[in-house]
C-alpha positions as CSV (number, residue, x, y, z in Angstrom):
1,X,-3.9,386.9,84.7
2,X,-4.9,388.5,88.3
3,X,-9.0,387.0,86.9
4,X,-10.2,384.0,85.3
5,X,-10.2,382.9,81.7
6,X,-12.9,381.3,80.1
7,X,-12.9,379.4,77.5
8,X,-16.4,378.9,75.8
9,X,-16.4,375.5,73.2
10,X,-13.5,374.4,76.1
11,X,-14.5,370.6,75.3
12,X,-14.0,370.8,72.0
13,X,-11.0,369.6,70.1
14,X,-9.2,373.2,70.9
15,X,-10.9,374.2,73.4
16,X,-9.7,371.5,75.7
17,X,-6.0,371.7,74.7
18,X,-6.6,375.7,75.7
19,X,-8.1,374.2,78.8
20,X,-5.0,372.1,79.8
21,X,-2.2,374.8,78.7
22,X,-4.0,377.6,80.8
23,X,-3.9,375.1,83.8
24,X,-0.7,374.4,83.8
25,X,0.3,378.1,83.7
26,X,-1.6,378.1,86.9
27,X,-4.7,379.8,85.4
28,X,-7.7,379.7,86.7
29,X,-9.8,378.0,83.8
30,X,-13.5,378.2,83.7
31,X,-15.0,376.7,80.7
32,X,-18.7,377.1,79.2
33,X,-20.4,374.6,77.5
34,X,-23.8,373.0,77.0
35,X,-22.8,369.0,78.1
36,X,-22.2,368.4,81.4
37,X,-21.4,364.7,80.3
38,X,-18.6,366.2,77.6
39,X,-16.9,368.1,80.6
40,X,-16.7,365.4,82.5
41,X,-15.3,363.3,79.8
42,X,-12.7,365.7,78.7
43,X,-12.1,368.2,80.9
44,X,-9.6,368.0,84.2
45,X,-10.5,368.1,87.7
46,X,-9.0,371.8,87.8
47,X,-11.1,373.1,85.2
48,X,-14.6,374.6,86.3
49,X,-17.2,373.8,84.2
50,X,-20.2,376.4,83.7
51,X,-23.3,374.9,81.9
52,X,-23.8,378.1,79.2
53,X,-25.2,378.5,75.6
54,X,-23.9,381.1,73.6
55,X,-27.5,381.1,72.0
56,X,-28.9,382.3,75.5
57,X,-27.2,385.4,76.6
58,X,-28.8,384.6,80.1
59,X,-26.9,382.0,80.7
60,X,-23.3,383.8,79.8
61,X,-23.7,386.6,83.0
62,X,-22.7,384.7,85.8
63,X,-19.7,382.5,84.3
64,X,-18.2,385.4,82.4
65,X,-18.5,387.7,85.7
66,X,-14.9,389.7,86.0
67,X,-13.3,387.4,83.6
68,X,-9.6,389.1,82.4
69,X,-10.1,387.3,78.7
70,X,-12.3,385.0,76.9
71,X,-10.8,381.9,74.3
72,X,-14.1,381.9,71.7
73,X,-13.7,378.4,70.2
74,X,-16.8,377.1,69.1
75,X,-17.5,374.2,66.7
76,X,-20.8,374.8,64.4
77,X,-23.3,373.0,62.6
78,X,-23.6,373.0,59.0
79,X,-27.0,373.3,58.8
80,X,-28.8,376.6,57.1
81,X,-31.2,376.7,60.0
82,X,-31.5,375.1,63.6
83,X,-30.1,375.5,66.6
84,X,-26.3,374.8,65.4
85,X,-26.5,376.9,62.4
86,X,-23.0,379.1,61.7
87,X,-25.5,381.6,62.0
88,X,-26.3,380.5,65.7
89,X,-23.2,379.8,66.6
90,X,-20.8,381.7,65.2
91,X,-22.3,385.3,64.8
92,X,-25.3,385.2,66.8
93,X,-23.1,383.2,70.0
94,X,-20.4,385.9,69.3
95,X,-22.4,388.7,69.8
96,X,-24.2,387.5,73.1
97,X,-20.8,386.9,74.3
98,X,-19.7,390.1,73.4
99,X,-22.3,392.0,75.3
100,X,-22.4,390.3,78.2
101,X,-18.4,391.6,78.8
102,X,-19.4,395.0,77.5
103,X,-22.2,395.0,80.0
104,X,-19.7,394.7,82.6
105,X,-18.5,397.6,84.7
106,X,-14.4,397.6,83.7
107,X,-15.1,395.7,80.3
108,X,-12.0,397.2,78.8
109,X,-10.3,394.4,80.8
110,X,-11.2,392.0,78.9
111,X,-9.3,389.8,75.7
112,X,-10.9,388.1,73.4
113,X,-9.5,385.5,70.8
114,X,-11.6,384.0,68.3
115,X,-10.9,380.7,66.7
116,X,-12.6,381.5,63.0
117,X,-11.1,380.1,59.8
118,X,-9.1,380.6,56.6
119,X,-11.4,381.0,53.5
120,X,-13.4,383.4,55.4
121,X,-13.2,386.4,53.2
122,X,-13.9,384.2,49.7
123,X,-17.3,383.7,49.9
124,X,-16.7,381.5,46.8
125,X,-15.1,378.9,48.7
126,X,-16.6,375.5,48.6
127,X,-17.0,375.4,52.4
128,X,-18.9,378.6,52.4
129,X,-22.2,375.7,50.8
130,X,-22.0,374.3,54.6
131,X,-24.7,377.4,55.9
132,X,-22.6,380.0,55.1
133,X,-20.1,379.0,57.5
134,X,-17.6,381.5,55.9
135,X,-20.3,383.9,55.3
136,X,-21.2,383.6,59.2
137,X,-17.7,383.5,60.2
138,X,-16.5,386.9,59.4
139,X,-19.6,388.7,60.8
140,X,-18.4,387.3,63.8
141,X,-14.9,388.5,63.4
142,X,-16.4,391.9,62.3
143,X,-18.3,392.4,65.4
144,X,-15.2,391.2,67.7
145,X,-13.1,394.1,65.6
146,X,-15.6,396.7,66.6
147,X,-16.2,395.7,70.1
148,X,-13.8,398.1,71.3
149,X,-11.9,395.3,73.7
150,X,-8.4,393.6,72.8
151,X,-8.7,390.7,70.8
152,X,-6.8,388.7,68.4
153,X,-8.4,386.5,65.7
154,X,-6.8,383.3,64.5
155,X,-7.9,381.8,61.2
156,X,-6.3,378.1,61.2
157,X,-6.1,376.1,58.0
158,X,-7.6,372.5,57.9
159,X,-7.7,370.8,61.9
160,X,-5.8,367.8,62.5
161,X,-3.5,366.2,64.9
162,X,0.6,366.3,65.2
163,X,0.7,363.1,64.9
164,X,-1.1,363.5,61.0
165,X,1.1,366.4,59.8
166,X,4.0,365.3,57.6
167,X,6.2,368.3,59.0
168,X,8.7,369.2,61.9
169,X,6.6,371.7,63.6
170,X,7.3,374.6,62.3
171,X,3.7,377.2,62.1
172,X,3.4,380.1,59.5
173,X,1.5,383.0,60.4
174,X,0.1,385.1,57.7
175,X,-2.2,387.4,56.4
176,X,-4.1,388.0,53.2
177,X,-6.2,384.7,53.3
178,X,-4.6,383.7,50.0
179,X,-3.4,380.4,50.8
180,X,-4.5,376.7,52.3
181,X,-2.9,374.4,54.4
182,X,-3.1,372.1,57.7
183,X,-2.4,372.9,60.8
184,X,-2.1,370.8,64.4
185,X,-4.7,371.4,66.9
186,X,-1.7,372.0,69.3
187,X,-0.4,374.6,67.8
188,X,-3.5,376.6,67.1
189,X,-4.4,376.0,70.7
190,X,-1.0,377.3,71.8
191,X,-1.3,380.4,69.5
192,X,-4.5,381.1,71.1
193,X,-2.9,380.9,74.5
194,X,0.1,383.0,73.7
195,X,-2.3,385.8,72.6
196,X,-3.2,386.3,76.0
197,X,0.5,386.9,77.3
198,X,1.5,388.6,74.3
199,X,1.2,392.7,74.0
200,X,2.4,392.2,70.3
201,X,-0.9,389.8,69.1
202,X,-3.6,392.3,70.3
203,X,-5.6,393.6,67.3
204,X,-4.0,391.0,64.6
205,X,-6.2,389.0,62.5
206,X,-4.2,386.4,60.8
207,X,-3.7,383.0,59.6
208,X,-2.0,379.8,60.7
209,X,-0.8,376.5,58.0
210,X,1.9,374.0,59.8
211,X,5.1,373.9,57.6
212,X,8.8,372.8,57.6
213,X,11.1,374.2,60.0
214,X,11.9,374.9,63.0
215,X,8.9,375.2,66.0
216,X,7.9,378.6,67.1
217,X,10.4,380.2,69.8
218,X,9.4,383.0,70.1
219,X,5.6,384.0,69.5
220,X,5.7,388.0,70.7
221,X,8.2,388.2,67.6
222,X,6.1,386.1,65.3
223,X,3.1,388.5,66.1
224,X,5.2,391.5,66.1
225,X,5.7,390.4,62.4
226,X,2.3,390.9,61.4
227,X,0.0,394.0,60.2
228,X,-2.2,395.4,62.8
229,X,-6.0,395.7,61.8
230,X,-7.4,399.0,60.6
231,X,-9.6,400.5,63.4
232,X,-13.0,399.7,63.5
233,X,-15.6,402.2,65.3
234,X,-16.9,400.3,68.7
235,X,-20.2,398.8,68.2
236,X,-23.0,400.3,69.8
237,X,-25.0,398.3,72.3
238,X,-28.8,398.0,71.5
């Protein structure tokens, strides 16, 4: 990228993998978060650290400025209400996001990957009673799709570690949101990174489940094996 990359939620469980694999592509990494004391924690020397609050678009200006993408992986609350609220978080905090790149002169630019979730179009779902996280979760996606910039959205199955999965790496993308499944932090991280490099993810929506196999070679032809989203018309600024 010729610009920086920010990664907002970048000490969070994927957010900070992001961090470290954009670093070591020699990247220059600016994440946005609201604890100083987390980034300093888990973040590397490398990585500049914005304080920023998705909830206050004020605060997203200056460490968004002439960004070339943004990695969107925020962790929500499960409260109804309050501050953390999927609402907050994940629709509200997507849409400040979203205009302050589209208040930029040369927005189209920018990329934007989302880290949703699976479920997210069966609002029957049992996780959809945590604040209408599901419910929240795809009016975020929806307003991404009709931003007008280049995005991809990833919708992982359940979070854990490597170490947890009993498989050999292999990661299934799909789409539909029929099915469940586990999948590594790792490899969602590295699925959001390749989306940046990748001409063939731009415009997908799809999901990710850890399996048997063998690990992803070659992630422009796992992309290129998925369904484009129907256009959307560009959301309007207010």
């Amino acid at each position: 990228m010729n610009t920086a990359i920010a990664v907002i939620g970048g000490t969070g469980r994927v957010g900070r993998i992001v961090t470290r694999k954009l670093l070591d592509r020699g990247e220059t990494v600016r994440v946005i978060g609201r604890s100083t004391q987390r980034a300093r924690r888990h973040l590397p020397p490398r990585a500049r650290f914005f304080l920023g609050d998705v909830r206050d678009p004020g605060s997203l200006a200056v460490p968004l400025r002439d960004c070339s993408a943004v990695v969107y992986t925020v962790e929500p609350g499960t409260d109804t209400t309050g501050p953390d609220s999927p609402q907050s978080t994940l629709h509200s905090g997507v849409l400040n996001t979203l205009d302050a790149l589209l208040r930029q002169d040369g927005f189209g630019r920018a990329q934007f990957v989302l880290v949703s979730q699976r479920h997210v179009t069966r609002p029957e779902h049992p996780m959809n009673a945590y604040g209408r996280m599901l419910d929240w979760r795809l009016a975020g996606e929806n307003a991404v799709r009709a931003s007008g910039l280049d995005y991809t959205i990833i919708r992982p199955g359940w979070l854990t570690d490597r170490t947890e999965l009993a498989d050999d790496g292999r990661v299934h993308l799909e789409q539909g949101d029929r099915r469940d499944g586990y999948v590594a932090l790792q490899d969602v991280a590295e699925a959001c990174v390749q989306a940046l490099y990748c001409p063939s993810a731009k415009g997908l929506t799809f999901e990710m489940r850890g399996g048997a196999g063998n690990p992803p070679g070659d992630w422009e032809q796992l992309f290129a094996g998925l369904s484009a989203d129907e256009s959307v018309p560009a959301r309007a600024l207010a």
